[in-house]
N, C-alpha and C positions, 0 to 999 in steps of 0.2 A: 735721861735714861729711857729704853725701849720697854714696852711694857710688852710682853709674850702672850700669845693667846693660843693654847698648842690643840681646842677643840671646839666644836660648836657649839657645847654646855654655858647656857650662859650665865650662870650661877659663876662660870670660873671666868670670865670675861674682866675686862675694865671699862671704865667712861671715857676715857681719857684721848688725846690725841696723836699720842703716840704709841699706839697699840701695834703691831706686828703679826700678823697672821702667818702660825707657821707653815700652812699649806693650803691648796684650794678646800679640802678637807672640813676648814674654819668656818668656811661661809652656808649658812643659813638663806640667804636672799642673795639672788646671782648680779641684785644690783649693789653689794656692797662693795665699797670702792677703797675700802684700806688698804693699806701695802700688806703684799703676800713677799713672805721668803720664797726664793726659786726652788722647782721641784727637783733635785740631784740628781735621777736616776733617767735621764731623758736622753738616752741614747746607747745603742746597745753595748758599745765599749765600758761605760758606767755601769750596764748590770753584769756584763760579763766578771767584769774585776771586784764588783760586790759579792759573786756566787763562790767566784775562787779564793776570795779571801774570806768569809764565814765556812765555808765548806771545810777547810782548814781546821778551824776550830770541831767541825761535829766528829769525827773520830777519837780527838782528844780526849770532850767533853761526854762521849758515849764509853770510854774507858773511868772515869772520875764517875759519872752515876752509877755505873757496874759495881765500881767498889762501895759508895757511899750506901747504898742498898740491897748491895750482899750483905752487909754490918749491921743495916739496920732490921734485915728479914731474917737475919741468921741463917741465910742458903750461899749456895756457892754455883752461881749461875753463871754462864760463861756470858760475852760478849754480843753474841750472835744473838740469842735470848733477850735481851736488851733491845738490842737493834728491831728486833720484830713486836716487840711490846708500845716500846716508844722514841722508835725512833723516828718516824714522820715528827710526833710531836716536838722534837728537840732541833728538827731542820727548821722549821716553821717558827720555834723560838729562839734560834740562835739569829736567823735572817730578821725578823721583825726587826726583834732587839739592837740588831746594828744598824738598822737601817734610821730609828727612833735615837739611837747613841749616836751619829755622826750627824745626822740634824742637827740635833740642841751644839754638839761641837762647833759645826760651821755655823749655827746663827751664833752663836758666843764670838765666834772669830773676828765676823762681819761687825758686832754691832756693839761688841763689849758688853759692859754690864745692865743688865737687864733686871725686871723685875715680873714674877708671872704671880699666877694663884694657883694651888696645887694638893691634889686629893687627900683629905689627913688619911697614916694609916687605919685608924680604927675602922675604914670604908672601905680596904683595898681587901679584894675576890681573889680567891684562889680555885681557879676550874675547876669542875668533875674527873671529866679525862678530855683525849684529845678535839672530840666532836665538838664538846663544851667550851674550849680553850678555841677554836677555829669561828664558833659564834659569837661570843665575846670579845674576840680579836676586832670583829667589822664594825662594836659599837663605840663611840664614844665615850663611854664611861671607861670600859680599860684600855682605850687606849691616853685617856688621861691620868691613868694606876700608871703604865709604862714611862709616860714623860715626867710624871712625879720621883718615880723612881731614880730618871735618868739626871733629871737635874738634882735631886739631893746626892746623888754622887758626884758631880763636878762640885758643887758648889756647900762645900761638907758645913761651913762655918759662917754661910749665910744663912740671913734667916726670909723665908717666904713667908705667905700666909696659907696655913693648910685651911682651907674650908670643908667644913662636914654640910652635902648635899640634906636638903632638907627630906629627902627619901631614900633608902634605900636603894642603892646604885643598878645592882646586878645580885641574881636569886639564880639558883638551880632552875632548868627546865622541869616541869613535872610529866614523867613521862603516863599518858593513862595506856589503860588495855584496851584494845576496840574490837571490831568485828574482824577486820587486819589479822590483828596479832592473834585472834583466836584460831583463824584461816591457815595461817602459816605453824602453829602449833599443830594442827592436827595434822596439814601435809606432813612435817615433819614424825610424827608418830606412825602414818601409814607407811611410807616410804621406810621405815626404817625397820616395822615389820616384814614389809614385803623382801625386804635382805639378808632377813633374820637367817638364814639358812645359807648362806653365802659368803665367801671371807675376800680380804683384800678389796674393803666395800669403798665405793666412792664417794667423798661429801663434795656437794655443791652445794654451795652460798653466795650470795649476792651476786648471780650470775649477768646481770645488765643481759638478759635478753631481746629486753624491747616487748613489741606487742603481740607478740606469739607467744609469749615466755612458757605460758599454761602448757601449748600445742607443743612445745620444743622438749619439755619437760618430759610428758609423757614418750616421746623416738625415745628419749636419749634413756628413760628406764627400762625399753623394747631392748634396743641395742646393747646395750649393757647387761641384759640377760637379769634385770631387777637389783643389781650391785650400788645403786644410785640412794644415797640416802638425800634427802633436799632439807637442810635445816635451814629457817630464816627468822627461825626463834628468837623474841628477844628478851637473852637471860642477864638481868641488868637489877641491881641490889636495892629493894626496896628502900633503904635509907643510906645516907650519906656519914660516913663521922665527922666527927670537928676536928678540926686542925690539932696534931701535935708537935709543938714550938721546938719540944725537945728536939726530937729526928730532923727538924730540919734546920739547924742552926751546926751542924756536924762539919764544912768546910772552913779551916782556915787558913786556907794556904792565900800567901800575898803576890804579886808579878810586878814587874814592869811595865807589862802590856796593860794601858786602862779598859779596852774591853775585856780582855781576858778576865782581869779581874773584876769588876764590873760581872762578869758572868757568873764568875767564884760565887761572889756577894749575896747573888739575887737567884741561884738559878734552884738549888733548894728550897725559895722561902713561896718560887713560883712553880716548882710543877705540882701537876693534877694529883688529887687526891687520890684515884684510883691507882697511883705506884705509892703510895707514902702509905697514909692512912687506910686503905679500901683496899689494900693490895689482898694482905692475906684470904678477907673470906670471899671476894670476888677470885681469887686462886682455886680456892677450894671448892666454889661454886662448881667452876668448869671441867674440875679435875671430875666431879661428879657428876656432869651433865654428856659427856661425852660418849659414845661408842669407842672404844681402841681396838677393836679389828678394822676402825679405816685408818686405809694405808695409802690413799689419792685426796687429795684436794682440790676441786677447781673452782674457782672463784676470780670477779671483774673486779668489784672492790671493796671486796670482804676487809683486803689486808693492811686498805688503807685507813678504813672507818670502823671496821666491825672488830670492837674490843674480844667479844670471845674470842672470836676467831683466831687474833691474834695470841691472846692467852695458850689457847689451845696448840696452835702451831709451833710454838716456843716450846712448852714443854717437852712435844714429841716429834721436835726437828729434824733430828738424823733418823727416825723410822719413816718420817711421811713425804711422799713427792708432790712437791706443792707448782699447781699449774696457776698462775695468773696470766690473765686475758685481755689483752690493752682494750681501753674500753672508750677511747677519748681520740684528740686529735691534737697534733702538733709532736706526737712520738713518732719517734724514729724521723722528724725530720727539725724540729726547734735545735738550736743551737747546745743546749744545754736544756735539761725537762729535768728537773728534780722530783718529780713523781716516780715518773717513769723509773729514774736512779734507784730509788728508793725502794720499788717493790722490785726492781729486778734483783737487790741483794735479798730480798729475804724471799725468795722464791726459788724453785728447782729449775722451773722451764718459765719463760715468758712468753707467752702465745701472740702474735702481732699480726695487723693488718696486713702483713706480705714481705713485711722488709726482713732483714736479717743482720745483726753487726757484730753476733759473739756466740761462745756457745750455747750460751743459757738461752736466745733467742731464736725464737722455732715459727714463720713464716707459715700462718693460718687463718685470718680472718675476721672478721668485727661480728660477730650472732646479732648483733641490736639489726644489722643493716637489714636483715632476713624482713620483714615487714613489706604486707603486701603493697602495691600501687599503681592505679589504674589511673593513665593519666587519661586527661581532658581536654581536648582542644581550649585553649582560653587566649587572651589575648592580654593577661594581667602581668604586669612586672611587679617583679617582689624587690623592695632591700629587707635585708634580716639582720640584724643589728644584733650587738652582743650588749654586756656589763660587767664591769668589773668591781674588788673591790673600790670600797673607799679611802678604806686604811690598808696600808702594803703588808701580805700575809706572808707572802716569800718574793724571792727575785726569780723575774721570770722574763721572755721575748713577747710581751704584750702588755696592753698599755696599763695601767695598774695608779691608783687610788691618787695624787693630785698629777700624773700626764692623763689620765682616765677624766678626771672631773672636768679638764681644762683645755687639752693639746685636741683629745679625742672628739670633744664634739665640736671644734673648730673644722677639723677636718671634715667630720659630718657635714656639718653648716656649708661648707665648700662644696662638696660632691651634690649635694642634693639642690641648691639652687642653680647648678649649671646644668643638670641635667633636664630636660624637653619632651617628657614625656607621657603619653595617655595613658589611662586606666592604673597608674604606679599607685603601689602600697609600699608600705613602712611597718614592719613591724618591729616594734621595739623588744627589749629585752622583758620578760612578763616579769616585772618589778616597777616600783612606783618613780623612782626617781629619772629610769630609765625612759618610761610614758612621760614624767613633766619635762624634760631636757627638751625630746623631739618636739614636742605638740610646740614649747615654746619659738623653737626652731622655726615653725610652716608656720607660726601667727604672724612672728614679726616679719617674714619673710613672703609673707600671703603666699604661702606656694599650694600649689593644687595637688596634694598629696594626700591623700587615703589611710588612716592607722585599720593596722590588723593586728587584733587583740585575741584572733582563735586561736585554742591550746592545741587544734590539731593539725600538726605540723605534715602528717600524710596528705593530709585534703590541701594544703596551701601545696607542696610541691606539686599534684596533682593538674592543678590548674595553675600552674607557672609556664607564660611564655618566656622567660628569663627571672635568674636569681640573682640580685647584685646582694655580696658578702661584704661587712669593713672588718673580716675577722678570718684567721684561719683557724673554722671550729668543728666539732661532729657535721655541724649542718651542711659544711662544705664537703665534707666525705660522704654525709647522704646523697646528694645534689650529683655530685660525679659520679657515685656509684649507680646512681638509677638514671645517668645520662641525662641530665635537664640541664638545659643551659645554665652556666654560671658565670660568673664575673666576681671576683675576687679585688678589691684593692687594698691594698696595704700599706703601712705608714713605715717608710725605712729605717727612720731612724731606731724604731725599739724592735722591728723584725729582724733575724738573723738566723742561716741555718744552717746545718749540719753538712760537713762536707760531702756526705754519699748521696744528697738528696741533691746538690745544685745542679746537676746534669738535668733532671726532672722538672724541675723548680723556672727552672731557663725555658724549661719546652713549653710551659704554663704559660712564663711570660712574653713567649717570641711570640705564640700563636694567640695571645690577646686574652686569655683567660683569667691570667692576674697582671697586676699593674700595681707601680710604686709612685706614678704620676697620675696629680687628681684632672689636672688640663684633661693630658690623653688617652685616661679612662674614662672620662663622660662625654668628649668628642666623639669616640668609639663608640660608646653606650646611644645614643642619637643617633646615631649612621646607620647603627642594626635594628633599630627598634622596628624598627616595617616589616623588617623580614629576616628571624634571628637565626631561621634556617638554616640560608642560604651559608653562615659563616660556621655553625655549632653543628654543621651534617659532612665539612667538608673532608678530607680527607686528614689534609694536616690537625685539625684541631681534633679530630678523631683517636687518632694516634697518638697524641698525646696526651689523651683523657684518659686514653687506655691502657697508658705506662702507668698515669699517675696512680689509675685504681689499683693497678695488679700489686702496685709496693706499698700503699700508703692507703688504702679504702676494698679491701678485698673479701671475700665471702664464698667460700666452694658450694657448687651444687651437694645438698644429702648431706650440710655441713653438720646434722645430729652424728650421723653413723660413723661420718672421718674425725669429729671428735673424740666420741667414743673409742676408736682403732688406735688414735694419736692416744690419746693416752695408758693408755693398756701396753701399746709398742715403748713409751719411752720411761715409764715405768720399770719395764721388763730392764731398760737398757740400764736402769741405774740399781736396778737390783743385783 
């Protein structure tokens, strides 16, 4: 019999020699040589058919919370409402969930009867809200709550052994007050003064301006005529309640489907306290922290993260025009971008780098890109490296938690010892595991490679004679927007995109800017290094650096003023 190891807790491990590791995920020391289960999701046809078959279930499942929690708050809130409260959080749990459910399935398939060690309930976390639920998704500990879960649902009338961790698994963050939150309270109080005398006022929150934000802040209160309130207040419930068992044991419908049901089972006993328990006076909070003469909202990713916010937008849905500002990269050209999905339903307009696919999508610009740069003659090549999770948080076209821990730095390993190059840096992803992967990379590799550990990513582009990318991410939008050589390579098998971008996508790759081959992107990378010039000033690579930006990395001159116009005009237009 296979003995299961579904984390790298080793409290929950065995001795034995027939241990199984369910993912790269398990390992601890990268010289550990047990058998790993294959990682499923290793190619884009596998995520694609995982997104559209969970995706399935979230409309379903967003109609069944609607009602379980109109019954339990004794309100009659429609769908939509729902949707903007928490509905990220239930893409993110319905995706995990299947991805942790057909694991344990296929090793059961593979390997037959098994034996693991697995979290007793009286240890199993139930999050705050969604923020809570997204950090606790990347640790170890819940996601050993998930596999426990999953196998005492297949496996109803075996018995495991539940072990109680000798500490306490997982605690609440505690959020303190700092010099920060005092800063962003008083803007908030001037800014709201100064509007006091004005209607149809505008909230901005969590605007992702970048390093002007302050400078951008003040146009955009000129132009506006002082209409601008800036909240970035964080009004967040001094204490938490304890779970009540009652309201959430309220589903009992049975199916056919095992995940379906499996979701029935579990999906109450697991979401966040702030809809179950925390709902009401955190409602009540916001009902009472608000201005309702704003009648504009603009915000980057307020409506992803920012609980008021959300709160707030819900209740007064059909009065407010809510503007979200893509803030990120791989929208409007990744295959499928469940972000993006997600805030484009509960938004009025979606303001985007340039592209356009529908109505709600309005072709204006990145504000972060606005950040000054003065470049430097240098002679440094850069790679800029990204990281992903560890544990799969949703399904996505990039490399993601065991192709991440395993495929992705094989590839690294590849690109970076073929490549022949003076003065080259690396910079890693500014997280720990990301620094030990590379470093261990150039040791055994003795490669003459340089780490760059500076946070300031102006000065690094600054002095970039070339930027080689293993990722399509902001950086690569900064990079083309401020014209500095790039080199993009990417791994085919989990990229995939959108049909209105591959006309673009092709121009990238004919004229040598991205590449899906590691040979013929470091042959390439070697040939120009002398003179990166002569190939990144030419006419054709020009041209289509210049399509890429205008759709996918864009920024108008006096972009304060034409925001401010843009929403005031399309305001008007849904009034």
């Amino acid at each position: 019999m296979k003995l299961l190891i579904t984390t790298a807790l080793e409290e929950f491990q065995f001795d034995g020699k027939s241990e199984v590791l369910l993912g790269e995920w398990c390992k601890k020391d990268l010289n550990d040589k047990r058998e790993v289960f294959p990682y499923l999701w290793n190619n884009t046809d596998k995520i694609l058919n995982a997104i559209e078959h969970t995706n399935k279930y979230y409309e379903e499942f967003l109609d069944i919370l609607k009602d379980e929690l109109n019954k339990i708050h004794n309100i009659k809130k429609d769908k939509q409402y729902y949707r903007i409260i928490l509905g990220n959080w239930l893409l993110y749990y319905i995706h995990n969930n299947y991805d942790r459910f057909i694991t344990v399935r296929l090793f059961y398939k593979k390997y037959g009867e098994f034996d693991a060690k697995l979290l007793d309930e009286s240890q199993f976390y139930t999050p705050v809200d969604f923020n809570d639920y997204v950090r606790v998704l990347q640790t170890d500990e819940y996601n050993l709550q998930i596999y426990s879960k999953v196998i005492k649902y297949f496996f109803k009338f075996k018995r495991f052994k539940n072990n109680i961790s000798s500490k306490p698994l997982l605690t609440p963050e505690i959020k303190l007050t700092d010099l920060k939150s005092c800063i962003k309270n008083f803007s908030y109080y001037i800014t709201n003064l100064t509007s006091y005398f004005t209607k149809n006022k505008i909230l901005i929150t969590k605007p992702y301006f970048g390093e002007k934000g302050v400078w951008a802040i003040i146009k955009l209160l000129i132009f506006s005529k002082f209409k601008i309130i800036l909240d970035e207040r964080n009004l967040e419930l001094s204490n938490y309640s304890p779970i009540n068992i009652n309201n959430r044991e309220t589903i009992k419908s049975t199916t056919n489907n095992l995940f379906k049901d499996y979701l029935l089972k579990n999906i109450m006993l697991d979401i966040p306290k702030l809809y179950i328990e925390d709902f009401k006076e955190f409602r009540l909070l916001i009902l009472n922290s608000y201005n309702t003469d704003i009648k504009q909202i603009y915000t980057s990713i307020g409506m992803h993260i920012d609980n008021r916010l959300k709160f707030f937008v819900a209740e007064y849905y059909s009065s407010l025009t809510v503007f979200i500002n893509q803030h990120g990269a791989s929208y409007g050209t990744a295959y499928r971008h469940n972000i993006e999905e997600y805030e484009k339903s509960v938004s009025t307009y979606f303001l985007t780098a340039g592209w356009k696919d529908n109505h709600k999508t309005i072709p204006f610009g990145i504000p972060k890109l606005s950040k000054p740069l003065k470049i430097i003659k240098s002679n440094n090549i850069f790679y800029i490296s990204t990281a992903n999770p560890k544990h799969l948080i949703r399904f996505d076209f990039y490399a993601s938690s065991g192709y991440y821990l395993k495929e992705f730095f094989i590839i690294m390993e590849n690109i970076l010892i073929n490549l022949k190059l003076q003065n080259f840096y690396i910079r890693p992803y500014p997280n720990e595991y990301s620094k030990y992967r590379i470093t261990e990379i150039i040791n055994r590799n003795n490669l003459d490679i340089k780490l760059d550990s500076s946070k300031n990513m102006s000065k690094l582009f600054s002095q970039a004679k070339l930027i080689i990318l293993d990722h399509m991410g902001t950086t690569m939008l900064e990079s083309l927007h401020y014209n500095i050589p790039t080199i993009v390579i990417l791994d085919p098998n989990i990229e995939r995109f959108r049909e209105n971008s591959l006309e673009i996508m092709a121009n990238l790759e004919k004229t040598k800017m991205m590449f899906f081959d590691i040979a013929e992107a470091t042959n390439f990378i070697n040939n120009i290094s002398n003179n990166v010039d002569n190939w990144w000033l030419s006419d054709d690579v020009q041209n289509a650096r210049n399509k890429f930006v205008e759709k996918y990395a864009y920024l108008p001159d006096n972009w304060e003023k034409k925001l401010i116009d843009l929403l005031f005009q399309l305001s008007k237009n849904k009034n």
